[in-house]
C-alpha positions as CSV (number, residue, x, y, z in Angstrom):
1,X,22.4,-13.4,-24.4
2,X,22.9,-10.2,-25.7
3,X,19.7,-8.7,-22.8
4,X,21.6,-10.2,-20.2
5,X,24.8,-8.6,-21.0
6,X,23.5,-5.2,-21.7
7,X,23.0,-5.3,-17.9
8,X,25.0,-3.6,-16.2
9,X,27.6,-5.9,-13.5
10,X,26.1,-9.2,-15.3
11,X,28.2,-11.0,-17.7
12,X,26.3,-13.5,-19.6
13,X,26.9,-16.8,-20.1
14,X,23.6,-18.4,-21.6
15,X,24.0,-22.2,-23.3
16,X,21.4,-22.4,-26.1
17,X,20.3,-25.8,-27.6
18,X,18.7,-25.1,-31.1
19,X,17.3,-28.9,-30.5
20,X,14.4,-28.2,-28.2
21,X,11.6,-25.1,-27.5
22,X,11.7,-22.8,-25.2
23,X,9.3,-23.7,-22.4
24,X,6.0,-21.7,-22.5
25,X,3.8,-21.2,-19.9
26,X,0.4,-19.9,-20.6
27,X,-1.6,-18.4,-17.3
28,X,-5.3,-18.5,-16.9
29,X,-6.5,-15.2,-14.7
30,X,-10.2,-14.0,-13.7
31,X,-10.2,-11.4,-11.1
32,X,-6.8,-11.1,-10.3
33,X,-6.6,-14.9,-9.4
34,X,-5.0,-17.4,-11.1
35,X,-6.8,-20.2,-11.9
36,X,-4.8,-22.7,-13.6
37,X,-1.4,-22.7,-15.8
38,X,-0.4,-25.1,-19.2
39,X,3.1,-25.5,-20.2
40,X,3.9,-26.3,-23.3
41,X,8.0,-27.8,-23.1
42,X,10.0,-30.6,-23.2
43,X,12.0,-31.5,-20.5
44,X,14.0,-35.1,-21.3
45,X,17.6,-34.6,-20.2
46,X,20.1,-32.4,-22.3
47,X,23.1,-34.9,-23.4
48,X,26.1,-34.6,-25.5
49,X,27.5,-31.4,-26.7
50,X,25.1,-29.1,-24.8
51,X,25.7,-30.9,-21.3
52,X,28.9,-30.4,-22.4
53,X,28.7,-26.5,-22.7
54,X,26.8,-26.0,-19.6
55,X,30.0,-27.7,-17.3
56,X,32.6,-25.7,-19.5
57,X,30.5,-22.9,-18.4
58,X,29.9,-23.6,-14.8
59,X,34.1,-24.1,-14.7
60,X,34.9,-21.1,-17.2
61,X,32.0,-18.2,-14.5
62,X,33.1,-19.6,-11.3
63,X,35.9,-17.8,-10.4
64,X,35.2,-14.5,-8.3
65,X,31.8,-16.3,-7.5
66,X,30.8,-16.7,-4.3
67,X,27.6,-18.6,-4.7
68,X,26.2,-21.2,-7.0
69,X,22.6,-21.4,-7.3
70,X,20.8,-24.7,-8.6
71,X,17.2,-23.5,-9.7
72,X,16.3,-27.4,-11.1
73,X,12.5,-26.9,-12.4
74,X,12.8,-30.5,-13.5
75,X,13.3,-29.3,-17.2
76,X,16.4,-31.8,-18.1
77,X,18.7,-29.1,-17.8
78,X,20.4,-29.7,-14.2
79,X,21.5,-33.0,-14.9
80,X,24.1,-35.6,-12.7
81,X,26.9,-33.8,-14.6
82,X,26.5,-30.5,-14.2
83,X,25.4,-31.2,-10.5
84,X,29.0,-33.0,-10.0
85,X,30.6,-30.0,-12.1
86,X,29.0,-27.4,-9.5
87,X,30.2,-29.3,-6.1
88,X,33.5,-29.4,-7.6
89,X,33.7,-26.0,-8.8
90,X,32.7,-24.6,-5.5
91,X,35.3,-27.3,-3.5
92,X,37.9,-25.6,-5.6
93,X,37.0,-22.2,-4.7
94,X,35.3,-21.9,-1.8
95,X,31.9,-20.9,-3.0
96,X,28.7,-22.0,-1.2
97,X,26.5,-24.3,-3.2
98,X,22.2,-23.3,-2.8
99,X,19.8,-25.8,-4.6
100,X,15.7,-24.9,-5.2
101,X,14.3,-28.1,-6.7
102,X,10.8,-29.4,-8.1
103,X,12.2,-33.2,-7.7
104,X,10.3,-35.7,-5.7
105,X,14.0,-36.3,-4.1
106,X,16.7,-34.1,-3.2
107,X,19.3,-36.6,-2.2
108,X,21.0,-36.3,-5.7
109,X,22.2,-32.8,-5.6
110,X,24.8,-34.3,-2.5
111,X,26.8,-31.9,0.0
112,X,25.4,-29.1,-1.1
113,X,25.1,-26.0,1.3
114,X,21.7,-25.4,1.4
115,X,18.8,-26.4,-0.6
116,X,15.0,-24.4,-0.5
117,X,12.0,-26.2,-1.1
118,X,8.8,-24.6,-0.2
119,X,6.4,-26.3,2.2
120,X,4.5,-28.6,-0.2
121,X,7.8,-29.6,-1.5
122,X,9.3,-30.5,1.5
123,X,5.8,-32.5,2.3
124,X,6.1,-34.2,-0.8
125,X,9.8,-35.2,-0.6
126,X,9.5,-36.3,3.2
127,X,6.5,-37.9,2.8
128,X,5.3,-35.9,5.9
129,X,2.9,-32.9,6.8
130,X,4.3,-29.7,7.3
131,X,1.3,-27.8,8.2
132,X,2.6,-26.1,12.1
133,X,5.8,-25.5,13.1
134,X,6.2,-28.9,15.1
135,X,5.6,-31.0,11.8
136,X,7.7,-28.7,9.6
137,X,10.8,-29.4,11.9
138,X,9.5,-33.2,12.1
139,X,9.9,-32.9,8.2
140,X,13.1,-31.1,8.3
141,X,15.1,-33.6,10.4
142,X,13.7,-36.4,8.1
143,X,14.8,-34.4,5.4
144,X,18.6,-34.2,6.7
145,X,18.3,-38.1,7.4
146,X,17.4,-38.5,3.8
147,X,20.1,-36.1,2.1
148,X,23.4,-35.3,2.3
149,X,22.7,-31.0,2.5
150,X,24.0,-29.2,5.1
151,X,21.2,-27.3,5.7
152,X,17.5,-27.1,4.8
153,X,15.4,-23.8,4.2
154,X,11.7,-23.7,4.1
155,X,9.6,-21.2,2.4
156,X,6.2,-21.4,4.1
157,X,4.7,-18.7,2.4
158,X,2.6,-16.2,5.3
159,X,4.2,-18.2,7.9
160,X,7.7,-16.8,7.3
161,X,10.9,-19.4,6.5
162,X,12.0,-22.1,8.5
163,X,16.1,-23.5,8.6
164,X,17.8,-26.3,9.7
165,X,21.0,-26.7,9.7
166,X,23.3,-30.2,10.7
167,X,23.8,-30.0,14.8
168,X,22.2,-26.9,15.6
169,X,18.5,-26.4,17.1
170,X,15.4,-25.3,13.9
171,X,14.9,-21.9,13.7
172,X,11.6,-20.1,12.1
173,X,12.1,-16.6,11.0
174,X,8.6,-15.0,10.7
175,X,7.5,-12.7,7.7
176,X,6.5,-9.3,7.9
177,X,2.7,-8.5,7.0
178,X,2.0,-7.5,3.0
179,X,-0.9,-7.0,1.0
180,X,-0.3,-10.0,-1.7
181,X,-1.2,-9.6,-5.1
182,X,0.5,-12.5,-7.2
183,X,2.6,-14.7,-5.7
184,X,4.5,-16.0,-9.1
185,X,8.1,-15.6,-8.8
186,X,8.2,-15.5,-5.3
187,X,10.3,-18.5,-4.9
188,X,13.0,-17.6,-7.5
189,X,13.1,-13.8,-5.8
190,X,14.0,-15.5,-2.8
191,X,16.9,-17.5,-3.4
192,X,18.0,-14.5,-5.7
193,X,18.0,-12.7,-3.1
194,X,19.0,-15.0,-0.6
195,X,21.9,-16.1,-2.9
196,X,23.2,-12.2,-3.6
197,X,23.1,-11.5,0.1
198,X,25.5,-14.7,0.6
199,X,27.3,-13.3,-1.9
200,X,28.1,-10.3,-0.7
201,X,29.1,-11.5,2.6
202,X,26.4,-11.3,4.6
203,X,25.5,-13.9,7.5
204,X,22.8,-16.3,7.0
205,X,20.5,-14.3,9.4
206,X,21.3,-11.2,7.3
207,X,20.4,-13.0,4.0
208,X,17.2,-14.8,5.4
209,X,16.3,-11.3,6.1
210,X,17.1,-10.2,3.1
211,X,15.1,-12.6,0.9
212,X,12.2,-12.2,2.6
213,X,12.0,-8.4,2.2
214,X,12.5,-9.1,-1.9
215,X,10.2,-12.0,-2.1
216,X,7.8,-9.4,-0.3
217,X,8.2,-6.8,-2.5
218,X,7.5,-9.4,-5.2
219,X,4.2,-10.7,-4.1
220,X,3.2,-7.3,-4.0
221,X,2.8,-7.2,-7.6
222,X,1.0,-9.0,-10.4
223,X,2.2,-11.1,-12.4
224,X,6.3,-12.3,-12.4
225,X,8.1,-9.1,-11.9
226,X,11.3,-7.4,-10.7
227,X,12.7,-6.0,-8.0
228,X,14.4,-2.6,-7.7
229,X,17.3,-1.7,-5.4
230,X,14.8,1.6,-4.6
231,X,12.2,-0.8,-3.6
232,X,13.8,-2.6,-1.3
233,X,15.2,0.4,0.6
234,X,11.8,1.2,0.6
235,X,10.7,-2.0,2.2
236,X,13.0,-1.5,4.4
237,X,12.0,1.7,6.1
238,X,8.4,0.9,6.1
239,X,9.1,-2.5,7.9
240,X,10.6,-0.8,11.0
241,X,7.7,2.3,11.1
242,X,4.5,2.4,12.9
243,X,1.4,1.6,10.7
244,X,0.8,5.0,10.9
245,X,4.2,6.2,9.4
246,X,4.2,3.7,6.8
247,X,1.2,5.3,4.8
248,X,3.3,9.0,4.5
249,X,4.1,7.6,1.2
250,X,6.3,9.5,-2.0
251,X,5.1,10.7,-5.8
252,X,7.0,7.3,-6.9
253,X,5.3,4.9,-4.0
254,X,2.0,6.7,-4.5
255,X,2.0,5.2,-8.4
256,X,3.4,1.7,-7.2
257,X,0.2,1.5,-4.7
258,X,-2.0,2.6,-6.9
259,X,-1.2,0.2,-9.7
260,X,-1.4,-2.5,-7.4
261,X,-4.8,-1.5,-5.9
262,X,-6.0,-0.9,-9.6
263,X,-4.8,-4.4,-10.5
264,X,-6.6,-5.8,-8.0
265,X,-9.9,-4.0,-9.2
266,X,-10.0,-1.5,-6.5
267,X,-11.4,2.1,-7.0
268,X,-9.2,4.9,-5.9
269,X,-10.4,8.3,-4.4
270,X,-8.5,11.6,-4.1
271,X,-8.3,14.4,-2.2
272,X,-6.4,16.9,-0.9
273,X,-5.8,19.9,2.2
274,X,-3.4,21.3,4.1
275,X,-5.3,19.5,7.2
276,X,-3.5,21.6,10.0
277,X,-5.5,21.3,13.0
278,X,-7.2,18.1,13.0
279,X,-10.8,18.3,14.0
280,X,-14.1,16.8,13.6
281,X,-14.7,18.2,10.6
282,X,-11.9,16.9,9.0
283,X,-12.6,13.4,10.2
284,X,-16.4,13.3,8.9
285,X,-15.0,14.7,5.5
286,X,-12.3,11.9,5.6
287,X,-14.9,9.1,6.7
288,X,-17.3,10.4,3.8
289,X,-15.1,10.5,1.5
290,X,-13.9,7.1,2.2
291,X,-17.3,5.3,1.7
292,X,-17.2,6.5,-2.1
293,X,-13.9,4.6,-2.8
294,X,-11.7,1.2,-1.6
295,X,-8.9,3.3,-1.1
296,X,-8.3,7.2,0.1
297,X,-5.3,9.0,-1.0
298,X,-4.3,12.1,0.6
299,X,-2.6,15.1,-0.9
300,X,-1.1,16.9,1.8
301,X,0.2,20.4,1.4
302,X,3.7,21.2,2.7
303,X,4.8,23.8,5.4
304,X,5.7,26.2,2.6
305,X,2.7,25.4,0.7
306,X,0.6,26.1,3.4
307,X,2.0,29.5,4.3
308,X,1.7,30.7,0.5
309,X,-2.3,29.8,0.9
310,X,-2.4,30.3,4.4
311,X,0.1,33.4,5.1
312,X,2.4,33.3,8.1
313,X,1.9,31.6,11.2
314,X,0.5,28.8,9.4
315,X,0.8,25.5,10.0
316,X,0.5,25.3,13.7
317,X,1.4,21.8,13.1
318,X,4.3,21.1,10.7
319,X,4.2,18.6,7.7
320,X,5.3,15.5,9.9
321,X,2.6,16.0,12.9
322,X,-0.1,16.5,10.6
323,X,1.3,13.9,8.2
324,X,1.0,10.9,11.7
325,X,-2.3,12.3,12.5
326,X,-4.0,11.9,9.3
327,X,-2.1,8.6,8.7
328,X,-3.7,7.3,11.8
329,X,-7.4,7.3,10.6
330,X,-8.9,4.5,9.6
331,X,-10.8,6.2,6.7
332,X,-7.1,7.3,5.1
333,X,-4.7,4.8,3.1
334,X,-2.1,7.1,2.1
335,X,-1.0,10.5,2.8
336,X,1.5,11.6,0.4
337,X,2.8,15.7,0.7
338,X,3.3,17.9,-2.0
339,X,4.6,21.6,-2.0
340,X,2.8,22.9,-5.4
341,X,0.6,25.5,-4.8
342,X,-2.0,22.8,-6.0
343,X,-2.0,18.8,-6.1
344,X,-2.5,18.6,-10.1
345,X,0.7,16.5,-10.1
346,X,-0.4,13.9,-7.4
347,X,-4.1,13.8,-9.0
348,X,-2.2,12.7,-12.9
349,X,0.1,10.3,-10.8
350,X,-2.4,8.6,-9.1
351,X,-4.9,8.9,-12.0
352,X,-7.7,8.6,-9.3
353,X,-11.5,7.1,-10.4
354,X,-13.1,9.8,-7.7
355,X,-11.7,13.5,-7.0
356,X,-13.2,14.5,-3.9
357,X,-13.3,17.9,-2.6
358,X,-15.7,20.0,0.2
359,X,-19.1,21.1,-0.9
360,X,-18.1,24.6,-0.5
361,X,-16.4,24.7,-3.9
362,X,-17.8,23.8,-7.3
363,X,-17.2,21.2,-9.2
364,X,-15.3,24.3,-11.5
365,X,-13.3,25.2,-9.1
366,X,-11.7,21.3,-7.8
367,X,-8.4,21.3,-8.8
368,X,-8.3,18.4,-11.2
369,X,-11.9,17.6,-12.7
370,X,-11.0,18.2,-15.8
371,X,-8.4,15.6,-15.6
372,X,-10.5,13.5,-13.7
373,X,-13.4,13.6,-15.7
374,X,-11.0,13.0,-18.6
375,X,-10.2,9.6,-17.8
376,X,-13.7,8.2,-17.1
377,X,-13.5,8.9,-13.3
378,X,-16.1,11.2,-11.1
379,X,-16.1,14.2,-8.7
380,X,-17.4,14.4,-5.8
381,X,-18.3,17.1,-3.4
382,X,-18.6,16.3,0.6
383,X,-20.1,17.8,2.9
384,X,-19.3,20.3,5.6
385,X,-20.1,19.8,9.0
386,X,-20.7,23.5,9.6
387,X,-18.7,25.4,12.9
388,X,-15.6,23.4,12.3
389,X,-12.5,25.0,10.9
390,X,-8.4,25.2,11.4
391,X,-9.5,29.0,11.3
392,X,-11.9,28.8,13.8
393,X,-10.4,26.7,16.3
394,X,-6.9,29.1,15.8
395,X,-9.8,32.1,16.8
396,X,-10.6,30.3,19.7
397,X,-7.3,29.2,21.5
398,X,-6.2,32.8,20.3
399,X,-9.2,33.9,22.4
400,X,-8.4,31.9,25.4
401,X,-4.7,33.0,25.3
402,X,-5.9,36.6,25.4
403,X,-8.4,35.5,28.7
């Protein structure tokens, strides 16, 4: 109670029944994958003076709502009362009732306004495959036959989120592509999500929408986890960029990809240039240094860093050009700029298990090895295709110019 007030905006209202356990759920992981789960609950029915509570409380937090949500995980807690108590709360005041349900059936939770079972659910409560689109809408105009909802929403994990509502054709709203790391949670972040949107007044497109970029965001870590306003804005952005755009990446993404790399067991290389005129060079450094990690971050210097190394009339190219270019390659996995004089801030962020520089430095004189080495992780010096250099190639446009 008193963690969920301390929240700011959230007023608490938490029922406790000193007459039965918490549910635990104890997760077994090897490499990253889940292999099985044990819960250790009760979940008979609550009765008396604790179903009780939990209708006083559904009548005393209603008003000012604008949604209900109904998470039943078949624990006893949603019951026939509190289900009754809910529909007539939200009759009185307008509110839109949303139901996600573990039952076998959803016919008992009534009128509501929509309820969201995932694909398997929906299989399991229609007795019919929902494996392609055709047999998911077979499924969901069985499932409006069956219950008295206004509309169905499928969650079909890769293959976006299906809706049906009464009278009005199926729609399928496809996902956007993420790397997917743990997919516990997923389902609760989306009818968060997809509830809050509602909420706030937003159509049922907009909140569909909505959901999904949270419930990606969420699958993109391990284990059950939040979601921050900041990420979703992020989300946002990189879900309408070009592949290439969406690796120019900040201090604070840079951390939040690396974890979940790192998580995942991947090793993470480093290095770091101002990368002004792109040219072979560049690319066989890049492509080398690639082959001694999983992933390649890129510390790119700013304009202004640039022209304190560099002097004036550098960059040709400015941050963003050179930024797209390098993002393009294959061999790179993020580019995030910095305008230190060096990248020593980017290298303890990102924490990486290689440091990678050109072989014509030392390993004394890389930026970082210290810290590197400090942490278990190794340096490495590639090599340089000789002839090739921004300085060079400025000499001999410069030349041409001149002719």
């Amino acid at each position: 109670m008193s963690l969920v007030g301390a929240e700011s905006g959230i007023e608490g209202y938490l029922v406790t029944d000193t007459g039965r356990p918490t549910t635990l759920k104890v997760r077994y992981v090897s490499g990253q994958q889940q292999l099985l789960r044990v819960d250790l609950e009760e979940s008979r029915p609550v009765t008396g003076d604790c179903e009780q509570r939990l209708v006083r409380t559904v009548r005393d937090a209603i008003d000012g709502a604008g949604v209900i949500l109904l998470s039943d995980y078949g624990k006893g807690v949603v019951t026939d009362a509190l289900i009754a108590a809910c529909l007539e709360a939200a009759k009185a005041t307008g509110a839109k009732v949303v139901v996600d349900s573990k039952a076998r059936s959803f016919a008992r939770y009534g009128a509501v306004d929509l309820i969201k079972p995932n694909a398997l659910e929906l299989a399991h409560a229609t007795d019919l495959p929902t494996g392609t689109d055709a047999e998911v809408e077979a499924a969901l105009a069985r499932a409006l036959e069956l219950w008295d909802a206004k509309g169905v929403l499928v969650t079909r994990a890769a293959k976006g989120i299906t809706l049906a509502l009464r009278g009005q054709p199926v729609r399928h709203f496809p996902t956007v592509s993420r790397e997917v790391f743990d997919v516990s949670g997923a389902g609760d972040t989306t009818i968060a999500a997809l509830g809050l949107a509602l909420a706030a007044g937003a159509t049922l497109d907009e909140a569909i929408g909505f959901a999904q970029l949270a419930a990606g965001v969420a699958v993109g870590k391990v284990g059950t986890a939040t979601v921050s306003p900041e990420e979703l804005v992020e989300a946002a952005i990189t879900a309408h960029l070009a592949p290439a755009e969406a690796k120019v990446a900040t201090l604070q993404r840079l951390s939040d990809e690396v974890a979940r790399w790192r998580a995942k067991g991947l090793r993470v290389g480093f290095t770091n240039g101002c990368f002004d005129i792109l040219h072979k060079g560049h690319v066989a450094y890049l492509g080398q240094a690639r082959t001694w990690c999983d992933r390649l971050v890129v510390g790119l210097n700013s304009d202004a860093s640039v022209r304190a190394l560099k002097g004036e009339g550098r960059p040709v190219n400015d941050l963003e050009s050179r930024a797209l270019v390098l993002a393009g390659l294959g061999s790179v996995d993020l580019v995030v700029p910095f305008d230190e004089d060096t990248p020593l801030r980017l290298i303890e962020a990102a924490r990486p298990d290689v440091l990678i520089k050109g072989a014509d430095y030392t390993e004394a004189e890389v930026v970082g090895a210290r810290e590197v080495r400090s942490w278990g992780g190794e340096v490495k010096l590639a090599e340089i295709v000789e002839g090739y250099s921004t300085t060079a190639a400025i000499r001999r446009m410069s030349r041409k110019e001149e002719a």
